[in-house]
N, C-alpha and C positions, 0 to 999 in steps of 0.2 A: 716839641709837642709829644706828650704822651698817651697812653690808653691803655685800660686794662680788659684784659681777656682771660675771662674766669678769673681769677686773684692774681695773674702775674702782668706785671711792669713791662709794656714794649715802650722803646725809644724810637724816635722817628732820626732815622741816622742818615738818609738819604734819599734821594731822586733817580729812575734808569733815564740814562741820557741818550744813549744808542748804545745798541747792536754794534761788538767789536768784533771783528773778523766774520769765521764763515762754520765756526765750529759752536755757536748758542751761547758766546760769552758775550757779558754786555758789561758799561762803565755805569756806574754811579756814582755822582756828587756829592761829596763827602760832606753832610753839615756839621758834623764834629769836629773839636779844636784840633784833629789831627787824623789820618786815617789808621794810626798805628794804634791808639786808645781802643781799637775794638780787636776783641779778641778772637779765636777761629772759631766761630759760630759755625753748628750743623744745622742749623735751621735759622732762618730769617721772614720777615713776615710782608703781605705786600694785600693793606689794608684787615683783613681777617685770616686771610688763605695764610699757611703756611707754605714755606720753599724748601727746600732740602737742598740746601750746598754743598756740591758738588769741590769745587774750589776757589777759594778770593787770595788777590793778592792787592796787598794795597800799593800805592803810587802818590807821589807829591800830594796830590790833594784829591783823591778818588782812589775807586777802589775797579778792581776788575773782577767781575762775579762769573763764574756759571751754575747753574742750577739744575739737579735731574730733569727730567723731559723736556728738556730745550736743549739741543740738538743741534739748531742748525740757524743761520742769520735771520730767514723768515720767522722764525717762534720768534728767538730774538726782539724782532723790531718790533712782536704785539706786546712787548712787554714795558717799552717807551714811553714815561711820563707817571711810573706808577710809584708809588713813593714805598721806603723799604723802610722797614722797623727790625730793631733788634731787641732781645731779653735785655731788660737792664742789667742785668749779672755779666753778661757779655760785653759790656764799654764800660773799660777800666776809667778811671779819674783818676789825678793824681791830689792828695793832699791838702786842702783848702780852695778844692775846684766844686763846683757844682751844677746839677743838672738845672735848667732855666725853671722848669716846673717847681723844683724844690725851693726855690725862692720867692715865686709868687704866691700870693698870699700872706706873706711874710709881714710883719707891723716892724718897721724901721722907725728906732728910737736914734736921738742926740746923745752923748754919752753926759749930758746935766741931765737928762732926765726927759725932754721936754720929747713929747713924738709927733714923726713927722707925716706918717700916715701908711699905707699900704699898699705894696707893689702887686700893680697890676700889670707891668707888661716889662719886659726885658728886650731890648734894642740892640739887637748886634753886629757892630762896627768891626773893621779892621783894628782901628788903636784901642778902644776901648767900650765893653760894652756899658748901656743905656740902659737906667732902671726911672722907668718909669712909675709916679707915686701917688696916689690917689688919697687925697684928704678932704672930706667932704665933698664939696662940689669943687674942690679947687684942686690942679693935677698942679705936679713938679715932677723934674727930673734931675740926675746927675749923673755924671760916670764912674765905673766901678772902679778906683784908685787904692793904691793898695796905703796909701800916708792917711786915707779916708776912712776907710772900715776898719771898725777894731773888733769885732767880732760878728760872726755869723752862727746860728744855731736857728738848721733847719725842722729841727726836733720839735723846737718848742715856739718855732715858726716868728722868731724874731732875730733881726739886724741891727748893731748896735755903729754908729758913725760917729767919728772928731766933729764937733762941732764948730770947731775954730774952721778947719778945711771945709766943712759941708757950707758955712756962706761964702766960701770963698768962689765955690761952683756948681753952687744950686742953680737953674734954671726954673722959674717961676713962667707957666700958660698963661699966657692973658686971655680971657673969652671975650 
């Protein structure tokens, strides 16, 4: 999920899960493919309000924050549940990765030609994620395979797919 505030790109990079120790640091829930992709942000966002970071270190799968005026485990714990954004400038990618927004909306063609409709939702699994496809009133899905996609351009807000692979593991909705 993302949002803009005045012209800049916030990323929704995480959740406060709790208040860690006794000195106003807390964990967050890393929903990015990795905690190390986010760079050392001075500032991070939680709904409008900005934070001023103080210090983050990341961890397996989380990050450990504090932030100026939280102090101490009570501030801490009022901070519980509130979800964290970052500048998009601040969470690196690496090279044929992208951000979930940047693909929806996207018109996904066959590489014959033939299109197969428009991503409206993106499904994210352990093995693989779920791109969900709206074609008229009729939805499909498949997952993101890398023998599958032959090209992506989020520019020009289309996805190009092997057609030979994409019947092989189309998912068709039944209503």
């Amino acid at each position: 999920m993302a949002f803009f505030l005045g012209y800049v790109m916030k990323i929704l990079i995480g959740k406060i899960v709790k208040a860690q120790g006794i000195k106003g640091e807390v964990k967050v829930e890393c929903y990015l493919d990795s905690p190390a992709v986010l760079k050392k942000p001075s500032v991070l966002y939680t709904g409008t309000k900005s934070q001023s970071v103080r210090n983050i270190r990341a961890a397996k799968d989380c990050w450990y924050m504090s932030f100026d005026g939280v102090n101490d485990r009570n501030t801490a714990e009022t901070l519980r549940g509130w979800e964290v954004y970052a500048l998009r400038s601040d969470v690196q990618i690496a090279d044929g990765s992208y951000f979930v927004q940047d693909v929806v909306g996207c018109d996904v063609f066959l590489d014959n030609g033939d299109k197969v409709g428009e991503v409206k939702e993106v499904l994210q699994y352990g093995s693989a994620d779920v791109y969900v496809v709206q074609n008229g009133k009729k939805s499909l899905s498949f997952p993101w395979l890398k023998n599958l996609v032959n090209k992506v351009d989020t520019e020009g807000k289309r996805i190009t797919l092997n057609a030979d692979r994409f019947s092989q593991v189309v998912v068709y909705d039944e209503d």
